[in-house]
C-alpha positions in Angstrom: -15.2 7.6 -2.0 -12.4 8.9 0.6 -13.1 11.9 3.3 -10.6 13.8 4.6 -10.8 15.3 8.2 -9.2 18.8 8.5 -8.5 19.2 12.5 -10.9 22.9 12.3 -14.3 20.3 11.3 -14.5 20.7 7.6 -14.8 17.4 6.1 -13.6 17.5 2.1 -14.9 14.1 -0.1 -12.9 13.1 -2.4 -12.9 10.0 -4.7 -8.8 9.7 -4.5 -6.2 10.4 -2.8 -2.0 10.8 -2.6 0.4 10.6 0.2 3.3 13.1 -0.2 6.0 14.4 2.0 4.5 16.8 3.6 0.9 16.0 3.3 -2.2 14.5 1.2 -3.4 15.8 -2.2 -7.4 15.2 -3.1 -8.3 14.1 -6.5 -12.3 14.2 -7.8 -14.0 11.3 -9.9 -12.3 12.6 -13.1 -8.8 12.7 -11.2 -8.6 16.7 -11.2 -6.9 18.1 -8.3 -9.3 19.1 -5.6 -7.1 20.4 -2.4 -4.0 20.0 -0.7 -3.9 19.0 2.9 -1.0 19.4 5.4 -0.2 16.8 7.8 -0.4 19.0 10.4 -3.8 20.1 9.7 -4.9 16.4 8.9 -6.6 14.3 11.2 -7.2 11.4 9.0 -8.7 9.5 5.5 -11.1 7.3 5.8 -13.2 5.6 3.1 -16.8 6.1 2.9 -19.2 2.8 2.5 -22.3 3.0 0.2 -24.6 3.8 3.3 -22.2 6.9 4.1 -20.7 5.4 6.6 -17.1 6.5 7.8 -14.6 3.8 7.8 -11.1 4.6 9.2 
């Protein structure tokens, strides 16, 4: 599992993930599009370990 950090706080899990151009697009467990995320408005991906912790 991946979390994305949006530079206004939200945090949005996701279980995949896709660099493109111009920023990263979430996938859930079933590989459906979950959100888009501008670089600009991206602080970073990390993955999440099986004790929820945040590794980036």
């Amino acid at each position: 599992m991946f979390k994305a950090q949006i530079s206004d706080g939200e945090q949005i899990e996701c279980d995949d993930y896709e660099d493109g151009d111009n920023g990263v697009e979430l996938y859930d467990e079933s590989g459906d599009f979950i959100a888009f995320v501008p670089f600009t408005h991206l602080l970073y991906v990390g993955n999440v370990t099986d004790d929820g912790q945040m590794v980036w």
